[in-house]
BALUM-948199 format. One record per residue: residue number from 1; residue in three letters; x, y, z of N, C-alpha, C in turn. Coordinates in steps of 0.001 Angstrom, whole numbers, plus 500000, padded with zeros to 6 digits. Atoms other than C-alpha are relative to their C-alpha. Example, Ala and Ser with C-alpha at 12.3 -4.5 7.8 and 13.67 -1.06 7.14 Angstrom:
BEGIN
1|ALA|500890|498810|500000|512300|495500|507800|500900|501200|500000
2|SER|499180|498810|499940|513670|498940|507140|499230|501090|500730
This chain:
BEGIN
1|UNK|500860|498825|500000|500000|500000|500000|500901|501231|500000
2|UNK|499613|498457|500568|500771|503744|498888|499629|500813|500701
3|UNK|501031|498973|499268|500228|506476|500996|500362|501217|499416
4|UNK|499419|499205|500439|500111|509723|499157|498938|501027|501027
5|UNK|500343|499193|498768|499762|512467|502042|500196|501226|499331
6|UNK|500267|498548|500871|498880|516114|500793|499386|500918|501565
7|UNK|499613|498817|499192|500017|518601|504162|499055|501028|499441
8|UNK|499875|498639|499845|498240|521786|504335|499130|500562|500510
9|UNK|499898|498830|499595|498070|525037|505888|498671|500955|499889
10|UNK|501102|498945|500244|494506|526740|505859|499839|501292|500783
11|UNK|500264|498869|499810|493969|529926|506542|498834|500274|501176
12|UNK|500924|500068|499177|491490|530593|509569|498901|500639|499490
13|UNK|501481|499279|500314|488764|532613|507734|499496|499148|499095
14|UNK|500716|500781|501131|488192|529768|504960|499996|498838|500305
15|UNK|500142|501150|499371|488454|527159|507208|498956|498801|499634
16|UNK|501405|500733|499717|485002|525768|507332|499718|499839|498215
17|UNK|500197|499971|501608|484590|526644|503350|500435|498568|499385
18|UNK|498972|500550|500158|487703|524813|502923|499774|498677|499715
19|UNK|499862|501153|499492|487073|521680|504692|498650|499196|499044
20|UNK|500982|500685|500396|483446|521154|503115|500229|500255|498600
21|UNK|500063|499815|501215|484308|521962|499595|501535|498610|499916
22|UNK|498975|500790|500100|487483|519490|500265|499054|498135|499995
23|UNK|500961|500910|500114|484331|516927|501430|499815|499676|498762
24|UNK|500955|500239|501159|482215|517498|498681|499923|499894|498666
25|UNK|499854|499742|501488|483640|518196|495595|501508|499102|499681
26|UNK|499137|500656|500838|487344|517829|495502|500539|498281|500480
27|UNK|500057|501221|499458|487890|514549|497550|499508|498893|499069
28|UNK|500533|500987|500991|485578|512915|495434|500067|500256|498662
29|UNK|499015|499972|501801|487199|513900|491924|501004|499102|500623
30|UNK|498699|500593|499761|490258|512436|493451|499581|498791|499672
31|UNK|500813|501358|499640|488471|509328|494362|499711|499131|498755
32|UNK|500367|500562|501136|486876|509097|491243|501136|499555|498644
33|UNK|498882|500061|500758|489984|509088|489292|500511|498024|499672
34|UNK|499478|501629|500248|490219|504896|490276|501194|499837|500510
35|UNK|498590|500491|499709|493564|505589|491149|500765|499572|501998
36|UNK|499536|500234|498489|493165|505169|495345|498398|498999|500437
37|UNK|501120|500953|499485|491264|502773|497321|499199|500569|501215
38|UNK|500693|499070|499200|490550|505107|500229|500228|501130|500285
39|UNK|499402|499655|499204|491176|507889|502117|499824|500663|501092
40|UNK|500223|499275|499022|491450|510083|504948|500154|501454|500303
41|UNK|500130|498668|500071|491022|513738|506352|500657|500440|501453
42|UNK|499648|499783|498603|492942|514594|509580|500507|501045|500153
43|UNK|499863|498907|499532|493428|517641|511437|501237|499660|500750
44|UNK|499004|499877|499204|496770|518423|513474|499430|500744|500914
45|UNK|500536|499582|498721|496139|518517|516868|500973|501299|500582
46|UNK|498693|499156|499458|499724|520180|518071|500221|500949|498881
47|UNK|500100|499261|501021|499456|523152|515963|501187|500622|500642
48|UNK|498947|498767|499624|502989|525752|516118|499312|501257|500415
49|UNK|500945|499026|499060|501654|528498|518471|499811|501511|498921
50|UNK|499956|499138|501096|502898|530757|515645|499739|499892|498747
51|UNK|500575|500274|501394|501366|529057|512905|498366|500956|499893
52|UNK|501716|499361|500405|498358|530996|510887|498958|498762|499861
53|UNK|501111|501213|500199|495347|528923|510654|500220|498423|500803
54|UNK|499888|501705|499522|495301|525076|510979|500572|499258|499061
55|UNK|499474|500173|501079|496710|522556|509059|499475|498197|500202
56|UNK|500106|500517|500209|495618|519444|507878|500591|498892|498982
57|UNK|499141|501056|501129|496667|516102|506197|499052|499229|499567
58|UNK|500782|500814|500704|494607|514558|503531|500774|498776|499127
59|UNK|499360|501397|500851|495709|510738|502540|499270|499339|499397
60|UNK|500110|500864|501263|495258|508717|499553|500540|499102|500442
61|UNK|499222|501021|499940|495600|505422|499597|500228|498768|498662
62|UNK|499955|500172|500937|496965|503940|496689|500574|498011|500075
63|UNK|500085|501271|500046|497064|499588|495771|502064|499492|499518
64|UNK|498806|500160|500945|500508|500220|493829|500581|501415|499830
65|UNK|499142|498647|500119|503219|502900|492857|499278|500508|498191
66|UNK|500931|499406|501335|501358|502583|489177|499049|500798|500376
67|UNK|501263|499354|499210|498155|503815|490942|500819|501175|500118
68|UNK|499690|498661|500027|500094|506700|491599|501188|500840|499258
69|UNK|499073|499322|501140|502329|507420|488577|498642|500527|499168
70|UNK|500817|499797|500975|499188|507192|486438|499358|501700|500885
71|UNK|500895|498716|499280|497133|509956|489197|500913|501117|499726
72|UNK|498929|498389|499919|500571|512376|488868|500001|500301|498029
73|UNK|500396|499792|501460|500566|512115|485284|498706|500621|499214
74|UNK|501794|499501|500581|496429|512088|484266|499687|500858|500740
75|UNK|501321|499536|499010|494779|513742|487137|500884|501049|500972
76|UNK|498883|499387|499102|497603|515341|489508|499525|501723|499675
77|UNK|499464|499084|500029|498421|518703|487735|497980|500747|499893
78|UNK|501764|499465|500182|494302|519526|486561|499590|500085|501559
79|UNK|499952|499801|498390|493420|518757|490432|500737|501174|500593
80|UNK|499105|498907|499325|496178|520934|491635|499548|501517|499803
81|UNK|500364|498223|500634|495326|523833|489324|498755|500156|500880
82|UNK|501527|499642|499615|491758|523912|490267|499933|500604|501678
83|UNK|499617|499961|498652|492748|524007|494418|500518|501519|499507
84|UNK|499172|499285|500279|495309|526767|493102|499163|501401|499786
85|UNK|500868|498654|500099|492555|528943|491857|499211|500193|500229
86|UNK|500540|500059|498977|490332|528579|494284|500317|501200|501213
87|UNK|499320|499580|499370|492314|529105|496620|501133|501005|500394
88|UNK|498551|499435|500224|495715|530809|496139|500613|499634|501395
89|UNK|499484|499970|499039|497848|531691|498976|499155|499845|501348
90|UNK|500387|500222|498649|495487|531146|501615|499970|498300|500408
91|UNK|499279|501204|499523|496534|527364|501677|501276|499720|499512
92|UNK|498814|500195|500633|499730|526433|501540|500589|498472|500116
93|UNK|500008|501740|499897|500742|522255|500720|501253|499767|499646
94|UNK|498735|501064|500796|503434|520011|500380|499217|498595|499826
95|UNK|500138|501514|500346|503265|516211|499118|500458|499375|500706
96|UNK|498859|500269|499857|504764|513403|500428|499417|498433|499773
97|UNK|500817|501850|500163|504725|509114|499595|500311|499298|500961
98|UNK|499536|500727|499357|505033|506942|501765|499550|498330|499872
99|UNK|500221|501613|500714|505255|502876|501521|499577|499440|501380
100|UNK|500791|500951|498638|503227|500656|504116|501463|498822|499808
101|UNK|499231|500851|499851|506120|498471|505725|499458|498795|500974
């Protein structure tokens, strides 16, 4: 199993927006893509006292490393954009993979 973890940084006034448009819409494009089998939505509890907003980690869970060559290739950069202009700077993300040992 694949874990592709997508960090980030919301902004405290679009919080709530954020989280249900992350529900409702883009979550399930992802989803639909075929390329993950589940995933998850988790909040960071231990927030940096000097961090803005909150920050969350949304995981994908992917069957294979194909499963997620094909999603960075087909589906990745279109996804991204769309978040991008939405949003802009009031979230800010990193990636990261990780392999179930």
């Amino acid at each position: 199993m694949i874990l592709y973890n997508v960090t980030v940084n919301v902004e405290s006034s679009i919080i709530d927006e954020w989280l249900g448009w992350m529900k409702d819409q883009h979550i399930p494009e992802v989803m639909a893509t075929g390329c993950f089998k589940q995933h998850k939505i988790l909040k960071l509890m231990q927030e940096d006292p000097e961090a803005q907003g909150s920050t969350y980690a949304v995981q994908y869970f992917a069957e294979n490393m194909q499963a997620i060559d094909h999603y960075m290739e087909q589906h990745a950069p279109m996804l991204r954009q769309i978040h991008v202009e939405r949003y802009g700077s009031k979230c800010v993300s990193f990636r990261t993979l990780l392999e179930e040992v």
